[in-house]
C-alpha positions, 0 to 999 in steps of 0.5 A: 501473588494470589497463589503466594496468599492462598497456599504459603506452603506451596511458594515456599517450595516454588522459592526453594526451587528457584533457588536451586535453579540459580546454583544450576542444582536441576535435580533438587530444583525439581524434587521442590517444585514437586513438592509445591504441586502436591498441594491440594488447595494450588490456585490454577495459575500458581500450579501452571507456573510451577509446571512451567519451572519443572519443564524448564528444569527437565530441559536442563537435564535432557528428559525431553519428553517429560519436559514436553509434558510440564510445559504442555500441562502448564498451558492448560492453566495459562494457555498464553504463557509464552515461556511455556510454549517456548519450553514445548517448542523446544521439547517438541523439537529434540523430540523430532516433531518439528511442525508442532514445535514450528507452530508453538515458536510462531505463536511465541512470535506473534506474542513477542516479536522481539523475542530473538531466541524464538525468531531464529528458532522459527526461521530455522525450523520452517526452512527444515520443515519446507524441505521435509514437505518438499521431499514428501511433495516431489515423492508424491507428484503423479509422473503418469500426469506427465505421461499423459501431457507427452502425447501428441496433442488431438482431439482424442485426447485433449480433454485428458491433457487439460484434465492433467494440466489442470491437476498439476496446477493444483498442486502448485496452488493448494500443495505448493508443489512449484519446486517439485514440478521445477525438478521434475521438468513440468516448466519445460514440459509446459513450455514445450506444450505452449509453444506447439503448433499443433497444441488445441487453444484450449489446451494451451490456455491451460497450460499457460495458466500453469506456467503463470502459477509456478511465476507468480509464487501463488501457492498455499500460504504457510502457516505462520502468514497470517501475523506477517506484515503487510509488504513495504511498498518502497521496496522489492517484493519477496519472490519465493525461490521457486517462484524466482528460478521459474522466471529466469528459465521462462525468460529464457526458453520463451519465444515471445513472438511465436507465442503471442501469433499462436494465442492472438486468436484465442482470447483466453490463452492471450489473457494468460500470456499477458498474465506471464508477462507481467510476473517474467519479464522487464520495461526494457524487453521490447518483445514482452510490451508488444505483447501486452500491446495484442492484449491491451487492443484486443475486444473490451469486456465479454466473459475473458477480458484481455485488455484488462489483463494486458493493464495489470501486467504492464503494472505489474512491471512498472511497479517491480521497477518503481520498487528497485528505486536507486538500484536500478536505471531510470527508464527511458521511454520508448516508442513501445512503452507510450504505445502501450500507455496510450492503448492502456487508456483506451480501456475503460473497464478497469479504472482502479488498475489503470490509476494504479499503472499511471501512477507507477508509469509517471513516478518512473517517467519523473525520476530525475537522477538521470545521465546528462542527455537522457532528461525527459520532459515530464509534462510535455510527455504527459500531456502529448499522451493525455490530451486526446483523452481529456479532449474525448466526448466519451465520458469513460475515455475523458475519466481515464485521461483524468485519471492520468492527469491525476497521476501526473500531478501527483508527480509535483505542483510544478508538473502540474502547473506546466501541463495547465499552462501548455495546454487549454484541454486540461483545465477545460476537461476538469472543469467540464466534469466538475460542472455537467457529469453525465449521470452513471459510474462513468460521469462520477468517474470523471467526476471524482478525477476531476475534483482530484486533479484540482485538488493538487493543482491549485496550491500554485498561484498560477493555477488558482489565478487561471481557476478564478479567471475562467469562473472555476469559483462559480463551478465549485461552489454550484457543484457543492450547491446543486445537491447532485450525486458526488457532492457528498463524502469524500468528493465535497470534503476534496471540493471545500479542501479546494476552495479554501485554499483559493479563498486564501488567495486574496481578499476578493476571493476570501469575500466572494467564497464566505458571502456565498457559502459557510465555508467555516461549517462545510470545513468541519464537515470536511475536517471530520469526513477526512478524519474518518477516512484517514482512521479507516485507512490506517486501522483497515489494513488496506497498505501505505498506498491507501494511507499515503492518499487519505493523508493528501487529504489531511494536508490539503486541508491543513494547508488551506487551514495555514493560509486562512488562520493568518488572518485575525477575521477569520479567526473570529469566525473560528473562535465562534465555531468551537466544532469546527476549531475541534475538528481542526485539532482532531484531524492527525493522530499522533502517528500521522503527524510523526510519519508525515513531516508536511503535515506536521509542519501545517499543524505547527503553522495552525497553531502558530497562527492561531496564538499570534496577534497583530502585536507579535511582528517579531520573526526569528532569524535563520540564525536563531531557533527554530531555524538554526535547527532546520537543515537545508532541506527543511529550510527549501521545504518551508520556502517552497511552502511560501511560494505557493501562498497568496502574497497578502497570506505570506508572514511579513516583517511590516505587519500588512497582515492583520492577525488580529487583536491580542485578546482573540489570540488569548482566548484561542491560547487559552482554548 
């Protein structure tokens, strides 16, 4: 528009052109948006886009390169003109310069993904421009590098043969060069080396190291990597073909018994051989989990730290089965398979991959689409392999067994609510860390797991009753009183996330937690912190997992909120702390509440609870909305919620509630 009211003439000729384009007349189109380009007084945009029609026109006609030049003109003026650099990318190409034609389709991509023609534009390229690298790749490998690596191992020549080894890894990290090595029988070679006796420790480390690259697919990141989305975690990861075909040899050429008597008294080949396993094999190979178990029992800590590499295989494991889902058998747990679990939490210098292990252990274990006979007894198992952790006086030994308690509740209340019943040793250990941490990472380990543990307990009745019974209410409102480290953030957000819900469960309970503690403002605190935490998750980029975990927190709250806002009196308090009834309506963004169906559900029981009074008994029938548009699912799902809440706070035809005047629901329908 700014072109068309600066230079008429120059539109006109842009208007002619497209006409002539319409009736496919290439050549007049081109002689008048030529025409529009001589004028002296074109805007930069005007001019860029009558360029841009130009190259089209060229296209048309097969004059590539002088189509390449329009286009490559025009994006000097609008360098983000997607046309434009769709128009290059396709002269760029008959041109035979596939890369640069690459670099300009992904760019097109990324600023419309939708854009069909330049996706499979892009998909074909990169797979011709791969297999042109890969030829200049396997032209440039170094045989003499091979030569050097087939000559019997010794004194004199191990430096060179690590030396070697380590330049062929390199190129398959920095060159992506694992197919040409495929091809070239590096993967056997390394094998081959591994595996002999005679071969120095230091020389195998290296080479195991090697085989661990070409497994893992760890090469160098293609250029258009940087706009892919972050991996699903529901699902299989991408194994790139090299990546895939390495696994399957190693699987069959390694000897895993042999291997791991070979690398047992060498921490740093056991570390690498642990690494192996966890990109090669499967839950159901017997041999591949003995040998995580050497690693997991070997010494913790010092410069090569075994036992944390046999955690991150062993998870790397579990976690490609979890991501088959259906696809594949439910796990059986073997004797080889607890042993490893039990040993994995005797580690305590990684706590984070442990969790991470635990949980994909548990969620496998929990699977209930199992032939009839091969049933497990989750919470038994679970708390036959925890107890003697949560039993530990050492602290870093009592966070792990936490740590899987945390895990395993996180498979349903109703695990969670059996292992509490079986067993003094959890609640006692939950509470003991709650109450007396001992100072340093490994008590706000414990701690934390602790507070986590309660966290997703005590939506079952039982469990909160048994929590009041042994004076848990004393324990948690001291550990937000005491002012010690831990009570802060996120861990007191959890702690008043716990005890609101346990407020809610009689009006004994309601009483004794508001006399000793504004409950009203340490939740707007905690509704806040949750808030920031949850934005944070979603706009860092941290994965679902992260996600998945800042919103546990957001439904924590809002059940305890459901429970609360039932009652009028509490209510009153609320209307009377606008923040707090803020920070309330403020914790789901949209996204949260669409991705997540029981936060939405919380959500639409707030604010339910909020707008009704003592005078609004009526309920609908299931035959009626919303009901008659819920399907069995959701119907279970809103049964199980009222399960779990306190008898007096469960909606009830006889109005034994009291949810308050009609006037206080005005003003908050008003609000």
């Amino acid at each position: 528009r700014v072109g068309r009211r600066a230079c008429p003439g120059a539109m006109e000729h842009k208007d002619a052109g497209n006409a002539l384009f319409k009736e496919q007349k290439w050549t007049e189109a081109i002689e008048a948006y030529s025409r529009g380009l001589e004028a002296d007084d074109l805007p930069p945009d005007a001019r860029g886009l009558l360029l841009s029609n130009r190259s089209q026109c060229r296209l048309k006609l097969e004059q590539w390169a002088e189509a390449f030049d329009d286009a490559d003109a025009c994006l000097r003026f609008l360098p983000e003109h997607t046309k434009s650099l769709f128009r290059r990318a396709t002269a760029s190409e008959r041109l035979g310069k596939e890369t640069d034609a690459l670099a300009d389709y992904v760019r097109v991509v990324k600023a419309e993904p939708s854009n069909k023609e330049a996706v499979q534009a892009a998909q074909r390229l990169r797979e011709s421009v791969m297999k042109a690298r890969q030829q200049q790749v396997d032209e440039a490998l170094p045989a003499h590098l091979f030569d050097v690596l087939r000559e019997p191992c010794s004194d004199a020549v191990v430096e060179k043969q690590v030396d070697a080894t380590q330049k062929l890894r390199a190129y398959c990290i920095h060159k992506g060069m694992t197919g040409s090595l495929l091809s070239s029988g590096g993967l056997e070679l390394f094998v081959e080396k591994a595996m002999a006796a005679d071969t120095l420790p230091e020389l195998r480390s290296v080479v195991l190291a090697s085989l661990v690259c070409m497994a893992s697919g760890a090469e160098a990141a293609d250029e258009d990597d940087s706009f892919k989305a972050p991996p699903n975690p529901d699902v299989p990861l991408a194994v790139p073909p090299a990546a895939g075909e390495s696994r399957k040899r190693l699987q069959r050429t390694l000897r895993l018994n042999e291997l791991r008597q070979l690398c047992r008294p060498h921490a740093p080949s056991m570390r690498q051989l642990a690494a192996l396993v966890g990109f090669v094999f499967e839950v159901e190979d017997l041999d591949a989990f003995e040998t995580i178990h050497d690693a997991l029992v070997y010494t913790e800590g010092g410069e090569v730290d075994v036992p944390r590499a046999g955690i991150m295989a062993m998870a790397s494991i579990c976690d490609r089965r979890r991501r088959m889902g259906n696809q594949a058998q439910a796990l059986n747990p073997s004797a080889t398979l607890l042993k490893c679990v039990e040993s994995a939490l005797g580690v305590t210098t990684c706590p984070e991959h442990l969790k991470c292990l635990l949980a994909s252990v548990f969620v496998l274990l929990a699977d209930e689409e199992r032939p009839k006979g091969q049933e497990v007894d989750l919470p038994g198992l679970g708390l036959k392999i925890l107890e003697p952790f949560l039993q530990s006086e050492d602290f870093a030994l009592k966070a792990n067994g936490l740590a899987g308690l945390t895990a395993l509740f996180a498979c349903g209340a109703k695990a969670a609510s059996k292992v509490l019943q079986s067993s003094q040793a959890p609640f006692l250990a939950i509470l003991a860390s709650i109450q007396r941490p001992p100072p340093g990472p490994e008590g706000r380990e414990a701690q934390s797991s602790a507070v986590e543990c309660l966290f997703l307990a005590v939506g079952d009745q039982k469990t909160r009753q048994s929590l009041i019974e042994c004076g848990g209410i004393d324990i948690l409102l001291n550990s937000l009183g005491d002012g010690q480290e831990g009570s802060v953030g996120l861990m007191r957000a959890k702690l008043v996330a716990v005890l609101a819900i346990v407020a809610g469960h009689n009006k004994d309970v309601r009483e004794e937690v508001f006399d000793r503690l504004d409950l009203v403002l340490e939740l707007r605190h905690a509704l806040e912190t949750a808030r920031v935490a949850a934005t944070k998750a979603r706009e860092g980029g941290r994965g679902a997992r992260f996600v998945d975990d800042s919103r546990r927190l957001l439904r924590a709250l809002y059940e305890s909120c459901s429970c609360l806002t039932i009652h009028g009196e509490f209510k009153e308090t609320l209307l009377a702390s606008k923040k707090t009834l803020k920070a309330m309506q403020d914790l789901p963004c949209v996204q949260d509440l669409v991705e997540d169906p029981q936060l939405a559900f919380f959500f639409a029981s707030i604010v339910y609870n909020l707008c009704r009074s003592r005078e609004d008994k009526i309920r609908p029938k299931k035959n009626e909305f919303p009901f008659n548009e819920l399907t069995d699912d959701d119907l279970n799902a809103i049964e199980e919620f009222y399960d779990k809440m306190p008898a007096e706070a469960r909606p009830v035809k006889n109005g034994e509630v009291d949810a308050g005047s009609k006037e206080l629901a005005e003003q908050l329908r008003q609000w």
